[in-house]
RODO-2510 file (C-alpha; in nm, 4 decimals, decimal comma):
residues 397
     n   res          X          Y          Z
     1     x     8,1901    12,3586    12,1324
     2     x     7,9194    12,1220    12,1968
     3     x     7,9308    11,8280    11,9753
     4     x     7,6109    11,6651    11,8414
     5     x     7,4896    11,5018    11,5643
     6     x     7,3928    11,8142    11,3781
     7     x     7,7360    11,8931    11,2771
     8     x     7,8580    11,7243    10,9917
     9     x     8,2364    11,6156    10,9529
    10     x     8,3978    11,9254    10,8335
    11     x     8,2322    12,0922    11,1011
    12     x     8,3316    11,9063    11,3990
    13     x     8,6689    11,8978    11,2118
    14     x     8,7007    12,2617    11,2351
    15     x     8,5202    12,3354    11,5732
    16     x     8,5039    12,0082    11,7736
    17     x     8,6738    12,0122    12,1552
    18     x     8,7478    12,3793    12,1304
    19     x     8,7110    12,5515    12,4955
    20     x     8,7556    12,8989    12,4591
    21     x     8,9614    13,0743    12,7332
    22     x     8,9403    13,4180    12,8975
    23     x     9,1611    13,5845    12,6321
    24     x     8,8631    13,4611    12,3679
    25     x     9,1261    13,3363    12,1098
    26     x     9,0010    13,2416    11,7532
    27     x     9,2815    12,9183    11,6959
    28     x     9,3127    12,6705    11,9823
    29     x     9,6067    12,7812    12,1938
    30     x     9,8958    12,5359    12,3305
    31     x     9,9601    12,4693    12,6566
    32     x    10,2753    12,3994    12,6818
    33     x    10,3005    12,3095    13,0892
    34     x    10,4284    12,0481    13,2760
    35     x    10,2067    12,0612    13,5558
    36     x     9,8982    12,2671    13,7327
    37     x     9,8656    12,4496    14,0245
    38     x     9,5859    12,3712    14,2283
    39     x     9,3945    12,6205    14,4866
    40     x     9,4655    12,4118    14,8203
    41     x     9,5755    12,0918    14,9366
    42     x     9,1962    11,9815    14,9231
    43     x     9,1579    12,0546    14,5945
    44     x     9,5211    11,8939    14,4691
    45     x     9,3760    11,5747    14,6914
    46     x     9,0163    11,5855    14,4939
    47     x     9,2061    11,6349    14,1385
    48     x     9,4107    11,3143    14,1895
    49     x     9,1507    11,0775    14,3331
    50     x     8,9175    11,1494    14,0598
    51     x     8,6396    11,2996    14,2800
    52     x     8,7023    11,6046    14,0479
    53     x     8,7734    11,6226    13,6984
    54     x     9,0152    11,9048    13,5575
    55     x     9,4181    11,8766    13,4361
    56     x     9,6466    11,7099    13,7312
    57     x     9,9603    11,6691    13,5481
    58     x    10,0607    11,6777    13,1365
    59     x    10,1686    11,2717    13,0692
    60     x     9,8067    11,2683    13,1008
    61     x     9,5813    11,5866    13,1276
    62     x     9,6548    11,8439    12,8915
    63     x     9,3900    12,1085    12,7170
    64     x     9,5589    12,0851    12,3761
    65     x     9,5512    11,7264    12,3706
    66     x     9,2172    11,7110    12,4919
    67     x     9,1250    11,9530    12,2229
    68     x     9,2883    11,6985    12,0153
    69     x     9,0994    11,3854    12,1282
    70     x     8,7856    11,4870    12,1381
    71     x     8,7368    11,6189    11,8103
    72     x     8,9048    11,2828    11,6392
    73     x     8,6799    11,0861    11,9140
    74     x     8,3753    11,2774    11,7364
    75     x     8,4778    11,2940    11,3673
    76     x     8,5359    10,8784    11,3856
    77     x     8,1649    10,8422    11,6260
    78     x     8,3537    10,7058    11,9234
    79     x     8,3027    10,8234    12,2981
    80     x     8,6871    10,8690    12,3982
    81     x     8,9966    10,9126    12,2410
    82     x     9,3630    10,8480    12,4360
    83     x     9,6199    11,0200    12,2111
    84     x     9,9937    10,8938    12,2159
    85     x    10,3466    10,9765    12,1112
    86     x    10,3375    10,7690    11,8010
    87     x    10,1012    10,5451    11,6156
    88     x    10,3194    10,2466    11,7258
    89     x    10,2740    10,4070    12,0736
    90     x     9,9227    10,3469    12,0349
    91     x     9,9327     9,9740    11,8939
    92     x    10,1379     9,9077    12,1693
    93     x     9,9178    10,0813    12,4615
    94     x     9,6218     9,8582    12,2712
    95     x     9,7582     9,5843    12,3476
    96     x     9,9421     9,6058    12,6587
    97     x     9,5860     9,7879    12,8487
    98     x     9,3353     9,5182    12,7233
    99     x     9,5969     9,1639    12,7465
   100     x     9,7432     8,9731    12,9935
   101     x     9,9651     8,7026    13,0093
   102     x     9,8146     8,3510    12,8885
   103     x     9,5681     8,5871    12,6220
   104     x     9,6121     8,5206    12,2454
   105     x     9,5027     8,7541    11,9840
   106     x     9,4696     8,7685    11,6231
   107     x     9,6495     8,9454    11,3435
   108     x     9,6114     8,9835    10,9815
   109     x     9,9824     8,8827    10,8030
   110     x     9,9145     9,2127    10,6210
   111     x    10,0211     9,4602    10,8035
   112     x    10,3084     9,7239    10,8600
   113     x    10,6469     9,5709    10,9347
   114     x    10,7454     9,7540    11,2846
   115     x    10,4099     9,6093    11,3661
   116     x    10,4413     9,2411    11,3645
   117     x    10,8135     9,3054    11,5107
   118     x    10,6163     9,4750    11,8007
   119     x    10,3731     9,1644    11,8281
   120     x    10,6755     8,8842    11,8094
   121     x    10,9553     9,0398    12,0159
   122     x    10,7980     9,2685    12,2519
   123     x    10,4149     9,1798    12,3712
   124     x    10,4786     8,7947    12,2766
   125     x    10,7597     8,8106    12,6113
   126     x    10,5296     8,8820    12,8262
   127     x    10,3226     8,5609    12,7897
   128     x    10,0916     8,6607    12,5149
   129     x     9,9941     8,4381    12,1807
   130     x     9,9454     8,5844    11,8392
   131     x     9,8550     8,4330    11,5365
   132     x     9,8918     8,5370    11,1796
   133     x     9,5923     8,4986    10,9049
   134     x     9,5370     8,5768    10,5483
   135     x     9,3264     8,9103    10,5802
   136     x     9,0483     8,8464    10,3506
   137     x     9,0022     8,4361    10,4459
   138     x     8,7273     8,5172    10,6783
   139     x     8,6927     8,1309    10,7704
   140     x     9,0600     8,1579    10,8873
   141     x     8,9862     8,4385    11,1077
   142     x     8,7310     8,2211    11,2898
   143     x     8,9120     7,8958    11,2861
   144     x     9,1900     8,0802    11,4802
   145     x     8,9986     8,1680    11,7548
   146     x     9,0462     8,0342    12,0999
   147     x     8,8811     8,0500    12,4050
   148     x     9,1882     8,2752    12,5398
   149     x     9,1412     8,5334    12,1721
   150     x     9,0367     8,9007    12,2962
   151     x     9,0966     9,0715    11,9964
   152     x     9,1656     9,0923    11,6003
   153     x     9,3338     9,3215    11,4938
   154     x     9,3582     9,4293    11,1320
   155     x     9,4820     9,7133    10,8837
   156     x     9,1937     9,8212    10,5940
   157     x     9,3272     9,9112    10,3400
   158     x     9,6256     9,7148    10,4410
   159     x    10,0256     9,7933    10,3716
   160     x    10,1421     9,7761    10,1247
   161     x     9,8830     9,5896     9,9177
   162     x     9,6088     9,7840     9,9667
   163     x     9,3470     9,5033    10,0709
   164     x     9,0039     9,5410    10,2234
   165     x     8,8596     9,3721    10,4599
   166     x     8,4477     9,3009    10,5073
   167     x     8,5057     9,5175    10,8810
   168     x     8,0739     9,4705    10,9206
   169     x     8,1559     9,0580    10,8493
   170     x     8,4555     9,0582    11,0757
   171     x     8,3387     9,2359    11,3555
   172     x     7,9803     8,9598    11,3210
   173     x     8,2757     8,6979    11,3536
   174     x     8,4064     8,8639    11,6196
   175     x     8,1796     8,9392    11,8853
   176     x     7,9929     8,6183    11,8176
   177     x     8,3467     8,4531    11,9831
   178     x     8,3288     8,7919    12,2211
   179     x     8,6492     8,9066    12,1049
   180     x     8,6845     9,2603    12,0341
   181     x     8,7928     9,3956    11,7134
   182     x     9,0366     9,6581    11,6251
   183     x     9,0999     9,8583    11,3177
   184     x     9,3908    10,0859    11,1721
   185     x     9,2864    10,3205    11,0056
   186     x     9,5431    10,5248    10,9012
   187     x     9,5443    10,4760    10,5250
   188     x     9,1451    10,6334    10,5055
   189     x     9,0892    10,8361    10,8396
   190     x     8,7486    10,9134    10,9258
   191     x     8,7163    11,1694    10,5960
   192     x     8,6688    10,8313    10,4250
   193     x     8,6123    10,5264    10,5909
   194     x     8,4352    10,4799    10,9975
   195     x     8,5574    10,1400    11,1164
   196     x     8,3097    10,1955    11,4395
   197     x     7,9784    10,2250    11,2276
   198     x     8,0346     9,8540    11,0661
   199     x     8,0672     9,7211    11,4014
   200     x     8,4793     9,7817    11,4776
   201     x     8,5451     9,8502    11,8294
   202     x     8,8834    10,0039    11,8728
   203     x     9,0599    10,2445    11,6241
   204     x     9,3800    10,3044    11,5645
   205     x     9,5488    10,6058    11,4197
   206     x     9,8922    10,7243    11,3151
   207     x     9,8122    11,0858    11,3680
   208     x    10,1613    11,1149    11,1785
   209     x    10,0197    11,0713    10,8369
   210     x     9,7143    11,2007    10,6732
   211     x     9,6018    11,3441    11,0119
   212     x     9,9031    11,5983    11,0182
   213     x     9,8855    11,5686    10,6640
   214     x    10,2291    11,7686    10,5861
   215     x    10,5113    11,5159    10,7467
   216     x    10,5505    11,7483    11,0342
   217     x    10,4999    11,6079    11,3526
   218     x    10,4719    11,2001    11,4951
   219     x    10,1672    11,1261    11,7412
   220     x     9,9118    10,8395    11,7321
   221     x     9,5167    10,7842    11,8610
   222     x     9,3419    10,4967    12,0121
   223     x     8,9486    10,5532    11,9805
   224     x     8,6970    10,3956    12,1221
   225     x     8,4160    10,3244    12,3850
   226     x     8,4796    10,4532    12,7425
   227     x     8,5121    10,1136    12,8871
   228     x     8,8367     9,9706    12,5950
   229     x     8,9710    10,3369    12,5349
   230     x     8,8278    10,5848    12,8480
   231     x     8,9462    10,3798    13,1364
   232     x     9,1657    10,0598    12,9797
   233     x     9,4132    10,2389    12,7483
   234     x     9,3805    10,6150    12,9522
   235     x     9,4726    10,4216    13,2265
   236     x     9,8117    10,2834    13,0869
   237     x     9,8795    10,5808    12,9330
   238     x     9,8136    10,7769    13,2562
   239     x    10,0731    10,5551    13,4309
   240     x    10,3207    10,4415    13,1469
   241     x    10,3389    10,8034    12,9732
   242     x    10,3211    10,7139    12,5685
   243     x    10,1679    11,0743    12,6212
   244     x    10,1247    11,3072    12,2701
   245     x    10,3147    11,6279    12,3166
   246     x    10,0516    11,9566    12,3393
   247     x    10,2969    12,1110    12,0415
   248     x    10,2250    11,8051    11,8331
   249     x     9,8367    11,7692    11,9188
   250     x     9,7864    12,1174    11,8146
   251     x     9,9685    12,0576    11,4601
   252     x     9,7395    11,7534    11,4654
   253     x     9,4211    11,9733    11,5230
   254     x     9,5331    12,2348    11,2120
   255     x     9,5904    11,9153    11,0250
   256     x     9,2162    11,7855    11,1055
   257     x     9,0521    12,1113    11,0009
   258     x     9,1285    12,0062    10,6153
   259     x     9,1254    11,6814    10,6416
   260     x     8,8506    11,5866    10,4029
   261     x     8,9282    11,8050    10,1372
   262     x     9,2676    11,6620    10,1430
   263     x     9,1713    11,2771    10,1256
   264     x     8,9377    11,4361     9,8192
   265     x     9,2502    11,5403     9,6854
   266     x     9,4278    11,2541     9,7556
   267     x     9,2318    11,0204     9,5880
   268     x     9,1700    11,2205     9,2670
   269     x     9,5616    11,1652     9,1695
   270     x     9,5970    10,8400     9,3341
   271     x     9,3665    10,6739     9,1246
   272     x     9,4704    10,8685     8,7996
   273     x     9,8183    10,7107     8,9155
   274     x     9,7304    10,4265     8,9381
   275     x     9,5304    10,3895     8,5354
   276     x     9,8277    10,5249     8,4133
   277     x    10,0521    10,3009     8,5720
   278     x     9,8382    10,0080     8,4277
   279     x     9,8960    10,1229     8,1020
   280     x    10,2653    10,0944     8,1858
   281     x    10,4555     9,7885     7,9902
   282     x    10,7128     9,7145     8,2883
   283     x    10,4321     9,7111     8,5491
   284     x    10,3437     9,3756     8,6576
   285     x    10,0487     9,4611     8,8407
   286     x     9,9004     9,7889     9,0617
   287     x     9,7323     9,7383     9,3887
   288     x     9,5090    10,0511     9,4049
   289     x     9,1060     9,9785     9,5394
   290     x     8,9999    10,2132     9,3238
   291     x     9,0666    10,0141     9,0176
   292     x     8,8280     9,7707     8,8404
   293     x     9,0659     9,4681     8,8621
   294     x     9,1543     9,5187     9,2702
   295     x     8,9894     9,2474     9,4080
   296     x     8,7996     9,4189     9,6577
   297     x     8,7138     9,7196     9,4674
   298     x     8,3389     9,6583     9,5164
   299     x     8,4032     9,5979     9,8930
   300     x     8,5899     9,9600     9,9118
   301     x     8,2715    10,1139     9,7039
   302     x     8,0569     9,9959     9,9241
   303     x     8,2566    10,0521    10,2710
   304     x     8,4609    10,3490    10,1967
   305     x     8,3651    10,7159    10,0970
   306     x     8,7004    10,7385     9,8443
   307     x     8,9908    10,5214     9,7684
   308     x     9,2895    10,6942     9,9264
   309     x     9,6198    10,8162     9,8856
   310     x     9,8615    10,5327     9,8903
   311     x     9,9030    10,2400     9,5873
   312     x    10,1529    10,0328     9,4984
   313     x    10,2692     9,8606     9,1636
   314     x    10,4855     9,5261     9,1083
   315     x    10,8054     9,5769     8,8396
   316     x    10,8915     9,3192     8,6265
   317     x    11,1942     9,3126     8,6809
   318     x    11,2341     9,2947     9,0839
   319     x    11,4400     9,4785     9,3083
   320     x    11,6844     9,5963     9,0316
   321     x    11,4088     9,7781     8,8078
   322     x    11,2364     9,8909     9,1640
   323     x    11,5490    10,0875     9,2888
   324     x    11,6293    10,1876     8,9379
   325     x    11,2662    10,3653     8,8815
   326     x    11,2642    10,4921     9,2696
   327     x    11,6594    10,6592     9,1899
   328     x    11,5228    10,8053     8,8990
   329     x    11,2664    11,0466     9,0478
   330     x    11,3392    11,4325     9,0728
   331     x    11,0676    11,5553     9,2329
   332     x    10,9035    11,2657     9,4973
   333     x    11,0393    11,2226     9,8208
   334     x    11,2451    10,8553     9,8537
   335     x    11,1491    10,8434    10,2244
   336     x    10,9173    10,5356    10,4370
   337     x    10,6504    10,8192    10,5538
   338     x    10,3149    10,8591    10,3625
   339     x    10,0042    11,1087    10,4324
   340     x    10,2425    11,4015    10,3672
   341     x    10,1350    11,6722    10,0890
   342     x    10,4382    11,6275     9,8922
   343     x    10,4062    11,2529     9,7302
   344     x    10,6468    10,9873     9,9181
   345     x    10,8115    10,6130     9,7311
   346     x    10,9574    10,4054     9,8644
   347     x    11,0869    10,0287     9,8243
   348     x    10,9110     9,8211    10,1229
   349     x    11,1145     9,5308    10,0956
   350     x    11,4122     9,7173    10,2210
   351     x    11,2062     9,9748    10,4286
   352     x    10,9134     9,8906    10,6354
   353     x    10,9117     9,5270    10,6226
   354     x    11,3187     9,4904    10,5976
   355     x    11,2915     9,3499    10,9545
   356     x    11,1023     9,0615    10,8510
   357     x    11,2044     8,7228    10,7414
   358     x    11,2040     8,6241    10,3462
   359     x    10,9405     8,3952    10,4658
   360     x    10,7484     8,6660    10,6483
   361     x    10,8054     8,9016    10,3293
   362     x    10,6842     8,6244    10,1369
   363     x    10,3594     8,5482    10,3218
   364     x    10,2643     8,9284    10,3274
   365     x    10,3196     8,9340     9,9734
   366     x    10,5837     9,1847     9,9683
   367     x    10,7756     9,1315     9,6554
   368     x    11,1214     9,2509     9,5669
   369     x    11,0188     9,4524     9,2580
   370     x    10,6818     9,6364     9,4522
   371     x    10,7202     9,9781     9,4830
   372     x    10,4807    10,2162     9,7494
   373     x    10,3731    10,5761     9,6641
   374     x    10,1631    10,7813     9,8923
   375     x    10,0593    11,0334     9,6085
   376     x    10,1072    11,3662     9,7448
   377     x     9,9088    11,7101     9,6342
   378     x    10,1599    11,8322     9,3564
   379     x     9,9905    11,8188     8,9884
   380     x     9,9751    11,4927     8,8754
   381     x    10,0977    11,4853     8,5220
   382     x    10,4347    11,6274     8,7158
   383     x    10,3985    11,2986     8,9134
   384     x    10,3873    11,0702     8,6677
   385     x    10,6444    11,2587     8,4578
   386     x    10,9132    11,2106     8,7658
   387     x    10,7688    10,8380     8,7408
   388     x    10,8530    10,8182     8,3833
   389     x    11,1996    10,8684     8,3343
   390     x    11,2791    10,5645     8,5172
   391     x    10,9844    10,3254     8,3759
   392     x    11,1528    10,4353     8,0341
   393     x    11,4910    10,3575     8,1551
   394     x    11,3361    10,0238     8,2134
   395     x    11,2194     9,9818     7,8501
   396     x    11,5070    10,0615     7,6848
   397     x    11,7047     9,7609     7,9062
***
C-alpha cells in the first residue's frame, strides 16, 4: 500500500507496508527464511553492493520486518524505521551507530533501570561520557552540554514517575547546541503522543509493550530520518545483527492494527485508577498525568492525545505496605512487563531499578513504598477490587 498523507492513523495502522504477493493473501504472511536465492552471480553481486535494492540475507532484509517498519515509520511521521530484537537492542544500536569514543551525551536520571546500567557499564567502556539531569530542569539540560554532546536522550512520560517533558522546548535547546534529540516512546506510542512533530529526532520503541499489546513477543524500533536511522543505525544493525525475528514483527504488525483503540482503552481505566487511588487513605501520593495535581498535567494536555496506561502510587508505609498490597492481588499479574492486556504491578525498587545504587534510586525518585501498574483491559471496578484487599489490609495495621 502506498502511504500518504490521506490516510489517517488507524488506516496506515491496518494497511501500511503491506506488499501483496502472488498468492493475493488478505493478512501479511511471514517469511520465515534465512536467506534468498538470487537469479545469477550478477545479480547476487548487484544485491550486495547496493546497486539493487531487494532482500540479500534475513539479519537485515526481511519482508515481514519490512512490513513491520514501514508502517511504524509512517504511523510515528518518520522516513525509516530499523527494527531490533529488543527495545534495549534498540537503545543500544542508538547509541553505538551515531557515538564514538571521546563523544558525551545526555540523559535524563528518569529513566528505566537496565537503561542507565547500559549507559554506565557498557557504552561508557568504550570511551563515551554521559551525564545525568533532572528531566524537567530545562536549564540543566543546556548547562550540560559540551562541545563533544551529540545527543539527549529522554523517556516522556518517564518510568516510573510518569513525568513530561516540553519535547518542542527540548528539541529548541537541542539543535541550537546541534545535538540531536532522542525520545522513548514506549509509554504513549504514536496512538497518543508523535515525539517527531515537536521537533524530536530519533524514536525509540519497545515494540514489546503496547505495540504487541498482549505480552507475547520482545522486539524494539529505532525511527527516524534516513540519514540517523536509514543508513547510521541500518548500518549497525546490518553488520552487528540486533535483527527483529519475522515471527515477532508479524505479531508486532497484528498488534499495530488496534493500537489506538487500545491506548483509548488504556487510558479510560488508568485514569479512573488513578482518582480512586487518590481517594485512598494509605496512598501517599499517585503519579498519573492525567490527574489535576501531576505537575505536568497541562504539558501532557497539550502534547499528548491521552494519558496512558501506566501510573504509579507512593504507600505510606514503604516497602513493607508495597509488597503487602502487591501479594494481595488475585487477579493482576506481579510481573516487570507493562503494555500487556491483562493489567501488570510491580515493585520497581526491587525490579527494574534493583540494579541501581540507593543513591541512584534516590535521585530517580524511586521510593521503597512506590508501586507501578500498567492497567490492563479487564473491567476496572475488578481492578481496583484486587487492589483493595490489600490497601484494607493496610488500614486495619
Amino acid at each position: 500500500m502506498s502511504i500518504n498523507d490521506e490516510y489517517s492513523l488507524d488506516t496506515i495502522a491496518v494497511r501500511g507496508g503491506q506488499i501483496r504477493t502472488h498468492e493475493c493473501e488478505q493478512s501479511e504472511p511471514i517469511f520465515p527464511t534465512s536467506s534468498y536465492v538470487f537469479e545469477s552471480a550478477a545479480h547476487a553481486a548487484a544485491r550486495f553492493s547496493g546497486e539493487e535494492p531487494g532482500n540479500i540475507y534475513s539479519r537485515f532484509t526481511n519482508p515481514t520486518v519490512r512490513t513491520f517498519e514501514e508502517r511504524l515509520a509512517a504511523m510515528e511521521g518518520g522516513e525509516r524505521c530499523v527494527a531490533t530484537s529488543s527495545g534495549m537492542a534498540a537503545i543500544a544500536t542508538t547509541c553505538y551507530s551515531l557515538l564514538k569514543q571521546g563523544d558525551h551525551f545526555i540523559s535524563s536520571n528518569a529513566i528505566f533501570g537496565s537503561t542507565v546500567i547500559l549507559f554506565n557499564n557498557y557504552v561508557a567502556k568504550f570511551g563515551i561520557d554521559v551525564s545525568y539531569v533532572p528531566l524537567t530542569d530545562y536549564d540543566a539540560w543546556e548547562a550540560a552540554i559540551t562541545p563533544k554532546t551529540k545527543f539527549l536522550f529522554l523517556e516522556t512520560p518517564s518510568n516510573p514517575l510518569t513525568e513530561i517533558v516540553d519535547i518542542a522546548r527540548l528539541a529548541e535547546i537541542a539543535h541550537r547546541k546541534n545535538c540531536l534529540l532522542v525520545v522513548d516512546n514506549c509509554f504513549c506510542t504514536p496512538a497518543l503522543q508523535k515525539p517527531l512533530e515537536f521537533g524530536a529526532d530519533i524514536i525509540i520503541h519497545s515494540a514489546t509493550k503496547y505495540l504487541d499489546g498482549q505480552g507475547r513477543c520482545i522486539g524494539g524500533a529505532i525511527v527516524g530520518n534516513e540519514e540517523y536511522v536509514g543508513e547510521a543505525c541500518y548500518g549497525f544493525l546490518r553488520t552487528a545483527g540486533p535483527s527483529m525475528s519475522p515471527f515477532n514483527a508479524w505479531v508486532f504488525l497484528k498488534g499495530l492494527e488496534t493500537l489506538r483503540i487500545r491506548m483509548k482503552a488504556h487510558s479510560e481505566s488508568a485514569l479512573v485508577l488513578a482518582q480512586w487511588l487518590e481517594a485512598q487513605d494509605e496512598v501517599k501520593q499517585v503519579n498519573y498525568p492525567g490527574l489535576q495535581s501531576h505537575p505536568q498535567h497541562e504539558l501532557a494536555k497539550q502534547q499528548q492525545k491521552d494519558f496512558g496506561g501506566v501510573l504509579s502510587f507512593v504507600l505510606k508505609g514503604g516497602k513493607n505496605a508495597a509488597w503487602n498490597v502487591i501479594n494481595q492481588t488475585q487477579m493482576l499479574s506481579i510481573t516487570a512487563n507493562l503494555g500487556d492486556a491483562k493489567t501488570t504491578i510491580t515493585h520497581p525498587a526491587t525490579t527494574t531499578h534493583c540494579r541501581l545504587t540507593d543513591e541512584a534510586r534516590a535521585i530517580a525518585g524511586i521510593d521503597d513504598g512506590l508501586v507501578r501498574i500498567a492497567v490492563g483491559l479487564e473491567d476496572i471496578e475488578d481492578i481496583k477490587n484486587d487492589l483493595q484487599t490489600g490497601l484494607k489490609l493496610l488500614g486495619k495495621g
